[in-house]
ZABADREN-301087 format. One record per residue: residue in one letter; x, y, z of N, C-alpha, C in turn. Coordinates in nm, 4 decimals, always signed. Atoms other than C-alpha are relative to their C-alpha. Last residue first. Layout:
("A", (X, Y, Z), (X, Y, Z), (X, Y, Z))
...
END
This chain:
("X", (-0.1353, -0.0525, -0.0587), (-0.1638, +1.0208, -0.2667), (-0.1343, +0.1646, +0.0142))
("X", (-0.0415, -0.1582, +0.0442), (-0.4182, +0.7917, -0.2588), (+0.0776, +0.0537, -0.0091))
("X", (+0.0180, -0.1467, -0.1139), (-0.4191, +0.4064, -0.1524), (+0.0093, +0.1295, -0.1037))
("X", (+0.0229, +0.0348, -0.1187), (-0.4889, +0.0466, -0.2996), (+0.0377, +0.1173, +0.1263))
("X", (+0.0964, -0.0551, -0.0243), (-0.5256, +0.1255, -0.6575), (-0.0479, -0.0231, +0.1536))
("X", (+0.0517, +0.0904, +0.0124), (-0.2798, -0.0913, -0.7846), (-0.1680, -0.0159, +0.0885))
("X", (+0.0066, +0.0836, +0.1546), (-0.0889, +0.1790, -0.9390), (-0.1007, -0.1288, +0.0203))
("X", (+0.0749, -0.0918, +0.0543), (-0.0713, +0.3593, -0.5726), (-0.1049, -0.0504, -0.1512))
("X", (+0.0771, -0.0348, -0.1019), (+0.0810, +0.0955, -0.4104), (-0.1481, +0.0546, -0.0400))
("X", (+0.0600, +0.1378, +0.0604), (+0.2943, -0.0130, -0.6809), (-0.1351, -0.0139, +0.0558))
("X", (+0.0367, +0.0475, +0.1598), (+0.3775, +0.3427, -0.6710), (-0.0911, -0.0583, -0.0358))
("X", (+0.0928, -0.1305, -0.0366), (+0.4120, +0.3964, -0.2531), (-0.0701, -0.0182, -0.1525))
("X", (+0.1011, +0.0656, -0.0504), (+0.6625, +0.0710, -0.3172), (-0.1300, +0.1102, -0.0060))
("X", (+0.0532, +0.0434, +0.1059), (+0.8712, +0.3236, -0.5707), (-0.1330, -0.1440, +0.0958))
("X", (+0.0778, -0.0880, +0.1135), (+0.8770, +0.6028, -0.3391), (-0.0453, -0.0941, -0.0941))
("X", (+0.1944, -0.0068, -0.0750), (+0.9213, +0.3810, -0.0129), (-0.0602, +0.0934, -0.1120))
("X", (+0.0944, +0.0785, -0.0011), (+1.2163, +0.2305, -0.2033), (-0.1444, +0.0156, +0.0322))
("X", (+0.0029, +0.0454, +0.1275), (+1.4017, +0.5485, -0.2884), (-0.0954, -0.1516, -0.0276))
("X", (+0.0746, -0.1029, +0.0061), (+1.3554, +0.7503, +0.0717), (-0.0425, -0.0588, -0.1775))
("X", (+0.1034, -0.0263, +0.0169), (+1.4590, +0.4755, +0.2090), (-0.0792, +0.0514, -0.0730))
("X", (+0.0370, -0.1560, -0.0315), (+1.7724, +0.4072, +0.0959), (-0.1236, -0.0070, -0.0049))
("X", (-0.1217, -0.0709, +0.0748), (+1.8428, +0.2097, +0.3340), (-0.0139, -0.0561, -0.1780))
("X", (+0.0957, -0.0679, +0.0622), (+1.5958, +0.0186, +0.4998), (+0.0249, +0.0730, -0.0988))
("X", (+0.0383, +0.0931, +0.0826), (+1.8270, -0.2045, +0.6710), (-0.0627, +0.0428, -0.1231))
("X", (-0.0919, -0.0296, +0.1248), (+2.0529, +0.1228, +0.7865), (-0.1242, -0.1326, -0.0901))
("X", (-0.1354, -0.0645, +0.0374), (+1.7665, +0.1736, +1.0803), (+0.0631, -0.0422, -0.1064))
("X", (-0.0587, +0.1687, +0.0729), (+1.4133, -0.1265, +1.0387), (+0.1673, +0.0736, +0.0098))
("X", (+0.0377, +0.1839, -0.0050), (+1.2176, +0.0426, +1.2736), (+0.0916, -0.0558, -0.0376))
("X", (-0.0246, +0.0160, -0.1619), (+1.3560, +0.4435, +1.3532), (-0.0314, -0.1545, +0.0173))
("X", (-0.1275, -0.0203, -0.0193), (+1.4136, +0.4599, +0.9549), (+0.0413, -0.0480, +0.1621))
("X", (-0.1019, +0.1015, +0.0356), (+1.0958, +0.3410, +0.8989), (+0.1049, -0.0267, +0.0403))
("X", (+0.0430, +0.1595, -0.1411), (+0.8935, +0.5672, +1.1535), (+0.0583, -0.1229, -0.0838))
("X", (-0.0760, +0.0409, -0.1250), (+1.1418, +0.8362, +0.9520), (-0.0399, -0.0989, +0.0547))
("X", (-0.1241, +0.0988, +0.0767), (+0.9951, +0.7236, +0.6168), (+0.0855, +0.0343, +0.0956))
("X", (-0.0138, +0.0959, +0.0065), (+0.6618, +0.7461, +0.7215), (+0.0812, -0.0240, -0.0043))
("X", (+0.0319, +0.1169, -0.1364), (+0.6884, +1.0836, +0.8739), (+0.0110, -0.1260, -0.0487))
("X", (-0.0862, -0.0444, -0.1094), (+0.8399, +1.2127, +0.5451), (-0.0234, -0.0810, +0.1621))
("X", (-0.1616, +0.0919, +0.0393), (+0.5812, +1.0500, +0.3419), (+0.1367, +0.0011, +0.0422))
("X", (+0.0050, -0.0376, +0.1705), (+0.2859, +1.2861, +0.4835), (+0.1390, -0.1329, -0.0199))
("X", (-0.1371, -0.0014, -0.0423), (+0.0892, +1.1414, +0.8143), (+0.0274, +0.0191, -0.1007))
("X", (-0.0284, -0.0955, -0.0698), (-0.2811, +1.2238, +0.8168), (+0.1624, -0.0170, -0.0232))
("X", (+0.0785, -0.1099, +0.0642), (-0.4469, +0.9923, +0.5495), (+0.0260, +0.1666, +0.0461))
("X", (+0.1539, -0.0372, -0.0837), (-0.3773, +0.6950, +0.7729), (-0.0135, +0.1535, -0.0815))
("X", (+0.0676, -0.0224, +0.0695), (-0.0547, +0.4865, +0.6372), (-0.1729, +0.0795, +0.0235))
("X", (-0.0433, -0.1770, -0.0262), (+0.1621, +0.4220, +0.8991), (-0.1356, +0.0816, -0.0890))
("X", (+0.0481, -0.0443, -0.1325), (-0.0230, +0.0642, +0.9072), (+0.0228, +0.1560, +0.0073))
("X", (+0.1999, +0.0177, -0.0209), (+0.0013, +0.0102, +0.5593), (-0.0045, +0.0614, +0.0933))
("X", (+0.0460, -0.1385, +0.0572), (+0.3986, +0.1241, +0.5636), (-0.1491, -0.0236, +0.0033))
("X", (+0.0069, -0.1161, -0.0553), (+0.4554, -0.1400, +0.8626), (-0.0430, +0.1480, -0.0628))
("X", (+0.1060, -0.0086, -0.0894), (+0.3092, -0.4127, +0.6881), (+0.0289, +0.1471, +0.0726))
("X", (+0.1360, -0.0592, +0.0743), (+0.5250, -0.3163, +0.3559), (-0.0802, -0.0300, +0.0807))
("X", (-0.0363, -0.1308, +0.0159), (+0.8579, -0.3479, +0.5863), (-0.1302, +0.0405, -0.0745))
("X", (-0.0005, -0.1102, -0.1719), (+0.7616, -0.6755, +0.7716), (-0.0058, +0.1244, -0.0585))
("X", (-0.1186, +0.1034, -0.0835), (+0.6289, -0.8780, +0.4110), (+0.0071, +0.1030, +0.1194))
("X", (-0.1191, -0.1092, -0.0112), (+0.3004, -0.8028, +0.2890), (+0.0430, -0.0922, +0.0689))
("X", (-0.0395, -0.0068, -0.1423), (+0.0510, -1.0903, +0.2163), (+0.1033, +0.0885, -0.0508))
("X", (-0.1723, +0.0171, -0.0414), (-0.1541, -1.0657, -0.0293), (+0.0373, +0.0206, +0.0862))
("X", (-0.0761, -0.0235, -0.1566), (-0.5176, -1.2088, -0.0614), (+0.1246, +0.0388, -0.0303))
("X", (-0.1537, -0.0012, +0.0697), (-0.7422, -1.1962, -0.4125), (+0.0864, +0.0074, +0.1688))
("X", (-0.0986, -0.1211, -0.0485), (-1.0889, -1.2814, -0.3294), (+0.1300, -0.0172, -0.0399))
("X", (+0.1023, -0.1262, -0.0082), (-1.4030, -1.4602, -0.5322), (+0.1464, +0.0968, +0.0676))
("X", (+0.0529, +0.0176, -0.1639), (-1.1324, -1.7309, -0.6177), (-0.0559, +0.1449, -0.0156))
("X", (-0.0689, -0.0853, -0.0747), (-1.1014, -1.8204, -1.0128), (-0.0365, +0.0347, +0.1512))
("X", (+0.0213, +0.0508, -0.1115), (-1.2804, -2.1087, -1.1761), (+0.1016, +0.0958, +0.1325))
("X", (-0.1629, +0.0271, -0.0536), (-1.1732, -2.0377, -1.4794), (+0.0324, -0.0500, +0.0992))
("X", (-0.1082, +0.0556, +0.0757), (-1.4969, -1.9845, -1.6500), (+0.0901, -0.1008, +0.0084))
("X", (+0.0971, +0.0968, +0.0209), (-1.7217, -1.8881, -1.3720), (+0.0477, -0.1233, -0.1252))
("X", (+0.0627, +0.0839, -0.0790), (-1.4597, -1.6852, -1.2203), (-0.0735, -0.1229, -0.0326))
("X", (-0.0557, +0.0811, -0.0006), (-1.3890, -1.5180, -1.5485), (+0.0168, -0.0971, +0.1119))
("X", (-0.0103, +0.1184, +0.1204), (-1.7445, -1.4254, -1.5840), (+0.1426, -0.0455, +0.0092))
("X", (+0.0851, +0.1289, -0.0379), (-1.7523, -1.2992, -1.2030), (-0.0094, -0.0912, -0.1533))
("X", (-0.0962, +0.0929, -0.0903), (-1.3979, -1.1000, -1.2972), (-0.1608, -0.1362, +0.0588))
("X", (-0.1019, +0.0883, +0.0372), (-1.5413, -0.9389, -1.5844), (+0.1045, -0.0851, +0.1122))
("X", (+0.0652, +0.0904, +0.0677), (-1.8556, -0.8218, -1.4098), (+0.1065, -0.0376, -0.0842))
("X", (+0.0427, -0.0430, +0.1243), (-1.6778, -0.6791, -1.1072), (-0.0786, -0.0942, -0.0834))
("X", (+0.1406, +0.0361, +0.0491), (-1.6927, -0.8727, -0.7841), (-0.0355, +0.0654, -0.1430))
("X", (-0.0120, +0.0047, +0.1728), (-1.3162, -0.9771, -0.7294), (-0.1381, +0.0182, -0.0321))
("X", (+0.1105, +0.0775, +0.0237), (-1.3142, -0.8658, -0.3388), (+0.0427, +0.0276, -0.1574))
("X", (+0.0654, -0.0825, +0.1178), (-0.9168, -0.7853, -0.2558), (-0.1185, -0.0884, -0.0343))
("X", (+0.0806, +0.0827, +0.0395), (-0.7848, -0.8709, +0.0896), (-0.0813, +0.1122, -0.1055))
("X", (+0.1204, -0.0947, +0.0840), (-0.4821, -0.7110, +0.1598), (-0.0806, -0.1069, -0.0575))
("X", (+0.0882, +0.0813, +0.0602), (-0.2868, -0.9572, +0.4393), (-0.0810, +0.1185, -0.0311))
("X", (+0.1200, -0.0516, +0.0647), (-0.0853, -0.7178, +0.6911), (-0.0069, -0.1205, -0.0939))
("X", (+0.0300, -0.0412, +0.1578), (+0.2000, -0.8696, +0.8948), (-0.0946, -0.0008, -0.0675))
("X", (-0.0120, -0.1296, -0.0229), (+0.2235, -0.9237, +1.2583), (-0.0239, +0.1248, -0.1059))
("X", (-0.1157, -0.0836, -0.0118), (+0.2627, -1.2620, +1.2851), (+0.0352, +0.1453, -0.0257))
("X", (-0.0915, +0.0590, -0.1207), (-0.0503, -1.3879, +1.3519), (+0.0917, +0.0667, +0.0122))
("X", (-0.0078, +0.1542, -0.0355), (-0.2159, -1.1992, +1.0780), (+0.0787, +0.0008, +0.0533))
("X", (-0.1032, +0.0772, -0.0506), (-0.3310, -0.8658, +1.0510), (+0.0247, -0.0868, +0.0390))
("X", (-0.0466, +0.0743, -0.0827), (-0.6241, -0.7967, +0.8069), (+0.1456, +0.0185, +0.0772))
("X", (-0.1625, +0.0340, -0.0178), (-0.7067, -0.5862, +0.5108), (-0.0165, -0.0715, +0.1683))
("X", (-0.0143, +0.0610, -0.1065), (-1.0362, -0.4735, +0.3035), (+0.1622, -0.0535, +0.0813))
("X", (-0.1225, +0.1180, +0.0353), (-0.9722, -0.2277, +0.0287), (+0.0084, -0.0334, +0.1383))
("X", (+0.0194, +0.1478, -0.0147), (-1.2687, -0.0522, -0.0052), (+0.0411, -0.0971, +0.0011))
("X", (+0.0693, -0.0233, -0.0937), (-1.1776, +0.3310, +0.1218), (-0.0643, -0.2007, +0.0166))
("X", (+0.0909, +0.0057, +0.0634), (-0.8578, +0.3218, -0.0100), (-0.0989, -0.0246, +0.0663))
("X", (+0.0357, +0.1549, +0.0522), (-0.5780, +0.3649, +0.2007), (-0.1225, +0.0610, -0.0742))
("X", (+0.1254, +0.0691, -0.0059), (-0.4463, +0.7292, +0.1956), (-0.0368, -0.0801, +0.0016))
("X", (+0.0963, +0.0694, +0.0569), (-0.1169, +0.8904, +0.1095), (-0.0903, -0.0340, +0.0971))
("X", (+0.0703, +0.1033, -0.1409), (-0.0021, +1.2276, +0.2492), (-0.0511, -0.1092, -0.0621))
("X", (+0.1340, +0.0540, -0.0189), (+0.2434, +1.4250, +0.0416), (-0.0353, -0.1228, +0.0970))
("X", (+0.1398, -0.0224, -0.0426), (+0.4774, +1.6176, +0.1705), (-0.1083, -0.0407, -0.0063))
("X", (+0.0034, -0.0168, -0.1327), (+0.8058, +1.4543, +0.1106), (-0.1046, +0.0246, +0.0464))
("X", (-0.0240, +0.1010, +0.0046), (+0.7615, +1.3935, -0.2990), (-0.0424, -0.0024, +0.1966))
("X", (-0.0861, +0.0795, -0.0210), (+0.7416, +1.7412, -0.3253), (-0.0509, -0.1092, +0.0841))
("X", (-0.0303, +0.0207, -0.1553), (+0.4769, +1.8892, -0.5155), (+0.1435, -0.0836, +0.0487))
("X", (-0.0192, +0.1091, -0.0592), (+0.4850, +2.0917, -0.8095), (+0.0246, -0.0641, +0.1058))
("X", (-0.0147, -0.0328, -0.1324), (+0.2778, +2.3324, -0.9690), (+0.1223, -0.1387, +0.0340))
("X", (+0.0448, +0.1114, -0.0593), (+0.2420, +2.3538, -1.3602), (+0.0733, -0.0081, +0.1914))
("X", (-0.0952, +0.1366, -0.0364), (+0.3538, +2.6854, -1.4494), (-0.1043, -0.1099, +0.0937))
("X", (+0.0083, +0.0215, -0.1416), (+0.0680, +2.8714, -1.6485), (+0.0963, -0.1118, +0.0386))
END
């Protein structure tokens, strides 16, 4: 049986359903990650680690969060890039695959 494959263009990612998030002042997303597992409250207690993890996106990874809704496929995102940030962004279609990754890899949306 051939394995199927999708293109890259069509798919739709997803946020995650428990990955808290913010916009701050300036315009840019803040992912707020709770650390409550049971190896993160023993190294907490340890280490003295912070119950949350915060990052801040910069302008171009606030705007992919936001695009980001479970309805739009990677194509739309990467024109409402193209129409935001024009040649800056450049090549899109190669950064928003490997951000979409780190994205993905760090368990903070679907594809």
């Amino acid at each position: 049986m051939a394995k199927e494959k999708n293109n890259f263009l069509d798919l739709i990612p997803r946020r995650v359903d428990n990955i808290n998030w913010n916009v701050l002042e300036n315009g840019n997303v803040q992912i707020v990650v709770v650390r409550n597992g049971f190896l993160d409250r023993l190294v907490r207690f340890f280490a003295k680690t912070p119950e949350t993890m915060k990052i801040d996106l910069d302008q171009y990874g606030s705007v992919v969060w936001k695009s980001i809704d479970g309805e739009r496929s990677t194509y739309e995102i990467c024109e409402m890039l193209k129409d935001e940030f024009g040649s800056n962004i450049e090549p899109v279609y190669e950064r928003f695959g490997t951000y979409l990754n780190i994205l993905k890899n760090n368990r903070f949306i679907e594809i």
